[in-house]
N, C-alpha and C positions, 0 to 999 in steps of 0.2 A: 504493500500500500504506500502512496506514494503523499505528502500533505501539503494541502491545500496553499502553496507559499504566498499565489494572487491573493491569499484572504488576509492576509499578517504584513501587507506591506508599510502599514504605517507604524509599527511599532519599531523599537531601539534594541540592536542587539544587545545581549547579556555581556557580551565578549568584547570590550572598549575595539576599535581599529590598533590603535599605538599597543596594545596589550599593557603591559602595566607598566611601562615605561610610556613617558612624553618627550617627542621627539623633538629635534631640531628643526627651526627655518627654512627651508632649502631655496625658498624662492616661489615666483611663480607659474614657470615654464620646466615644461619637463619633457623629455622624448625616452619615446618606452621602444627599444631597441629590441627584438626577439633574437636575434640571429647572432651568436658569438662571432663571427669574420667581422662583419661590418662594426661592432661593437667595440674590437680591438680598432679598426680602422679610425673609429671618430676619437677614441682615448687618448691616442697615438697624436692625436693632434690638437689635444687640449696642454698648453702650456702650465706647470706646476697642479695636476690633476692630485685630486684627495679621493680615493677609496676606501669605502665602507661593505662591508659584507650587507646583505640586504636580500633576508631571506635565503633561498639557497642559490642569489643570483647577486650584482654589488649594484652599488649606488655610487655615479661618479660625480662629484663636483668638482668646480672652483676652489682654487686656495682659500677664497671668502664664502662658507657655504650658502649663504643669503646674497652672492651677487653669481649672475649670468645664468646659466643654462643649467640643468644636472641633468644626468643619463642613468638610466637601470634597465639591466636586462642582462643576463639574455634570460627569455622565457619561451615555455610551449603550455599551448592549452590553456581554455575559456577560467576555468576555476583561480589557477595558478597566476595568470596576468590579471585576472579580476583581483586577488590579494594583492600586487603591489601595485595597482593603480589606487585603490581604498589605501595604501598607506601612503604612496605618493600625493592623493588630495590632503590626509591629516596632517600633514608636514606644511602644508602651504599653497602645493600646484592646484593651479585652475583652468591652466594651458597646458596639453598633451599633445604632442604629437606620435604617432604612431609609426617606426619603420620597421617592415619586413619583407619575407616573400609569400609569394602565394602559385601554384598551379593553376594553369589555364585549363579551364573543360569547355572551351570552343576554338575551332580555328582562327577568330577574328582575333586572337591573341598569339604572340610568340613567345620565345623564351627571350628574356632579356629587354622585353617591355614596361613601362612603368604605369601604375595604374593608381586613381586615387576611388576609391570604395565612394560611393553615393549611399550607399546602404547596404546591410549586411544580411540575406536570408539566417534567422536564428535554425540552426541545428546542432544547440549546446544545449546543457541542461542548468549554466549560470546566471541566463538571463532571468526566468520566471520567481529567479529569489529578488530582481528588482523590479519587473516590470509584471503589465496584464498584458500576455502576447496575443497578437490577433490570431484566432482559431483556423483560420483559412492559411495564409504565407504571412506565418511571423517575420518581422523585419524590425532591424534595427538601423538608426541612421546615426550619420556625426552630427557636428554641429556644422549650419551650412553654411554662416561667414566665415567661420576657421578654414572649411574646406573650397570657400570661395576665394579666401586670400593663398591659401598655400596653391593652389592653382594659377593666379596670379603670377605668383613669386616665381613658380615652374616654367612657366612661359617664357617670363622675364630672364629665366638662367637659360634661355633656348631647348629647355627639356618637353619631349614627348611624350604624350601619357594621356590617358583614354579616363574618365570619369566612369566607370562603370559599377555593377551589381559583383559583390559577392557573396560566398556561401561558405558559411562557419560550420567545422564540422568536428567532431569528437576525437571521431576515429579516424584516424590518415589511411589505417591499411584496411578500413572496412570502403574505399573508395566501389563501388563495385559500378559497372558499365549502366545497370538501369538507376543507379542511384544518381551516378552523374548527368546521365540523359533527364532525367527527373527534374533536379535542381538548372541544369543546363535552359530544359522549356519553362522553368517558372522566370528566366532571365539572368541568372547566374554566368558571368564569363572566368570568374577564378574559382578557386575555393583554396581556403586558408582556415586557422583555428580559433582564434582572439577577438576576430575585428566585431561581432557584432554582441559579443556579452562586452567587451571594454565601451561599445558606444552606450548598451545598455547599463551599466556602471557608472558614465558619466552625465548620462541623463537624471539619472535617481540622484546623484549626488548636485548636479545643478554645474557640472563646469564645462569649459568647451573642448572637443578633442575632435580629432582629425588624422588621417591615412595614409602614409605611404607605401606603396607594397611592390617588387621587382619579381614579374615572373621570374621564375626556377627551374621550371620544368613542365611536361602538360600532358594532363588525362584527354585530349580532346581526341585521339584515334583509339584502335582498339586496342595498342601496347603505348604502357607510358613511354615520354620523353625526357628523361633527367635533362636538364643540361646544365647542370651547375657546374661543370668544369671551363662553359666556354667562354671566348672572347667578349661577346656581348653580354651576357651577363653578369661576370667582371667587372665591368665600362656601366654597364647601369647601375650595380651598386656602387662602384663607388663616384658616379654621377647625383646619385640620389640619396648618399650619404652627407655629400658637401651641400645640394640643395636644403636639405631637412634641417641639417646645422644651422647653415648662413639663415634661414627663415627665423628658427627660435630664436637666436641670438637678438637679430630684429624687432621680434616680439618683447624681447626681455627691454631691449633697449627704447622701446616706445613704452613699458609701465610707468 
């Protein structure tokens, strides 16, 4: 039996967020990195970087933890990235941005393309502990000036990238050919794990987040496509790593 979460949404968890420690400042801008490559990639370029353990994943800042940017990750899975975005809002962030990758389950997608999620089909089981999902095709969305400006800012860096649907899914290896065809005809052109319990997380909690996702590889024939070893792929992450940077920074420096 499974309880009722849509009926308890207004009440206060027993379990403070900070647990029983209260945490530090960090700021108001955060980028939640899923992917260790790219994660080392943007560390590697933060001048005098402070590292914190943060959960069983870190939290990078600024020499001054309450000035610029802070980065945590790496993560996998709607639950696990739903825990450090709730402790990333207790600390302070109100601005997330989101990088990762994601699998294409259509052709109009390649590997090594950049995509910003419009909305996320929910097929996780973290959203319904914040929201009431529509019964017909749950969907989760970002926030749409966040996702209006960092689209902006993409343009502006000469970057490519398609505004599309994605599909948030559990289980990576339960991917199966009618499940993809399935989520594929309700509008689905990626599927990834995080993006639509983190926007449902940030809805509930009142702050603005937003998407960046690099295909990887693709379910879109009848044998996958890895292609995380190639050239374009490479060049989009770390295309879309310096975009997503240069954007928060921005952000921080307009509060």
């Amino acid at each position: 039996m499974t309880y009722p979460t849509w009926s308890d949404l207004d009440n206060e968890s027993i379990v403070p967020v900070l647990g029983a420690h209260k945490g530090f400042n960090i700021g108001p801008v955060a980028v939640m990195v899923s992917c260790e490559p790219d994660l080392k990639l943007i560390k590697s370029n933060i001048v005098k970087p402070r590292v914190f353990p943060f959960f069983t994943s870190i939290l990078v800042t600024h020499e001054e933890c309450n000035q610029g940017v802070c980065i945590a990750g790496p993560f996998i899975g709607a639950p696990y990235a739903a825990m450090l975005l709730e402790s990333l809002i207790a600390k302070g962030v109100d601005k997330i941005i989101i990088l990762g990758w994601c699998g294409a389950v259509t052709d109009q997608l390649n590997v090594g393309d950049i995509i910003l999620p419009g909305n996320a089909i929910v097929d996780e089981g973290t959203s319904v502990n914040y929201r009431i999902l529509d019964k017909k095709i749950p969907v989760s969305v970002p926030d749409s000036n966040l996702t209006n400006q960092l689209s902006d800012h993409l343009t502006s860096c000469g970057i490519g990238f398609q505004k599309t649907t994605v599909w948030t899914t559990d289980a990576i290896y339960r991917e199966t050919k009618k499940k993809v065809a399935y989520f594929r005809d309700l509008g689905a052109h990626a599927v990834e794990m995080e993006c639509s319990a983190l926007f449902s997380v940030a809805q509930y909690r009142k702050v603005s987040i937003a998407g960046v996702l690099v295909v990887s590889d693709s379910l879109a024939s009848k044998d996958w496509d890895p292609g995380f070893r190639t050239k374009r792929f490479k060049l989009a992450r770390k295309a879309a790593c310096e975009a997503v940077m240069t954007f928060a920074q921005e952000m921080c420096e307009n509060e």
